[in-house]
N, C-alpha and C positions, 0 to 999 in steps of 0.2 A: 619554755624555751629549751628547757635542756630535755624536754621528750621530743623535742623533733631532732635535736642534736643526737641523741642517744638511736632514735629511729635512723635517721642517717648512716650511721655509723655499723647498724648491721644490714640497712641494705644495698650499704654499695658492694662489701665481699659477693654476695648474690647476685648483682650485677656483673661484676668482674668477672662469676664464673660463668654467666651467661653468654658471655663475650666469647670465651674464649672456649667454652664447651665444641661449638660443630667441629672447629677443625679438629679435635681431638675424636669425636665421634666418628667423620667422615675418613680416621684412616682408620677404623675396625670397620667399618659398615661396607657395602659393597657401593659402587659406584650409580649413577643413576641411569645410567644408558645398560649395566647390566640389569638394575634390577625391572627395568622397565621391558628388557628382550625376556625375564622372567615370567612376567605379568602376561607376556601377551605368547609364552610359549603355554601357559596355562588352560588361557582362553582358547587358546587354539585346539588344546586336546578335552576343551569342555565342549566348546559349541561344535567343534565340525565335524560333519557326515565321517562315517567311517564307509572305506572305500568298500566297493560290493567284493565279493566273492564268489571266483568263480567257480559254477557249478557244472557245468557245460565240457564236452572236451569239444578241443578245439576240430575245426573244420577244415576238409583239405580246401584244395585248389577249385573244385568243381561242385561243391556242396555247402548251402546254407545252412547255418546252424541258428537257430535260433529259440534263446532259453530266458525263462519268465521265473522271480524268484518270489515273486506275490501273486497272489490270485487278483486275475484281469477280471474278474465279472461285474466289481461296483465300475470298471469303464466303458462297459457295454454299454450301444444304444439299443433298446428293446426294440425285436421286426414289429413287421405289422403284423404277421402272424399272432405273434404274443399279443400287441397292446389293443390289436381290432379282430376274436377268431371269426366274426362274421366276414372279414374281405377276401377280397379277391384272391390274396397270396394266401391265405389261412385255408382256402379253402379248396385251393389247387397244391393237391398233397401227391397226386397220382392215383389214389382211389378210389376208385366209384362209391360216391354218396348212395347212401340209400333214400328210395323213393317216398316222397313226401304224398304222404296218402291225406292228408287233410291240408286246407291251403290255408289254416292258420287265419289272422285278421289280416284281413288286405281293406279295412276300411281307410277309402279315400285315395284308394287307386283308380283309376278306370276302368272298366269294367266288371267292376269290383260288385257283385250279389251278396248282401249280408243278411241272413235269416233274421228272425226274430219277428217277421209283422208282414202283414198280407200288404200286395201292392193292393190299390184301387180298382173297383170292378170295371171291367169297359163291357158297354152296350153295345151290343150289335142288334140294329133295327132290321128286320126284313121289309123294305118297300114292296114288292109285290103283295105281301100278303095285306098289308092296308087296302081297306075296300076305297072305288073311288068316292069323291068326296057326290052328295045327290044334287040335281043341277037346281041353282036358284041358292042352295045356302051359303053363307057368309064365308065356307071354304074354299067353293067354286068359282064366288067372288073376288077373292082375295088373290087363287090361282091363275086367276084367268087377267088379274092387273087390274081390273075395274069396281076395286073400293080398297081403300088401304089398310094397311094393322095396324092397328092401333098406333 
């Protein structure tokens, strides 16, 4: 019993100066609405953009000025020229192309001839020169409509 009386007894002084400690703090310290315009004049000169600089002079009355203080190329859309040099825009430069002396694989165009293998032979029969057929045999027969082939 007399260690919680004895406990008691040093922590109330402790208490009491817990009590009474903030007002004594809060008139050395600053207020909370400055320290808070502190806080956020801070943030403000960490996070925000710093304003551009002009690099440019200025433009009269009758004249566009207009001045780029980064390189615009990663905002380009690439032509067609650049992304296709076979199109049409790539390929209307003003110059006259030189002449294509070999016509390249046109396999699977139309009218398209592609070496490498002989077409198929074609016959040309001369009928006149076949004798006629001699009368009575199965050619004469056959020609004349009076027995059938086979």
């Amino acid at each position: 019993m007399i260690g919680v009386t004895l406990r008691a007894i040093v922590t109330l002084p402790a208490a009491l100066l817990a009590i009474t400690a903030p007002p004594a703090c809060a008139q050395t310290a600053q207020s909370p609405d400055d320290r808070v315009a502190e806080i956020l004049d801070n943030a403000h000169q960490v996070l925000s953009a710093l304003p551009p600089k002009r690099t440019c002079a200025g433009a009269s009355d009758d004249e566009i000025v207009v001045c780029a203080t980064t390189d615009s190329s990663r905002y380009r859309v690439p032509s067609t020229a650049d992304s296709d040099p076979s199109s049409r825009q790539a390929l209307n430069t003003g110059v006259p192309a030189p002449p294509k002396m070999d016509r390249g694989s046109c396999k699977g165009q139309p009218g398209c001839v592609v070496g490498g293998w002989a077409p198929p032979p074609i016959y040309y029969i001369d009928m006149k020169a076949i004798p006629e057929a001699p009368a009575g045999s199965d050619a004469d027969l056959i020609a004349k409509g009076e027995k059938a082939a086979r």
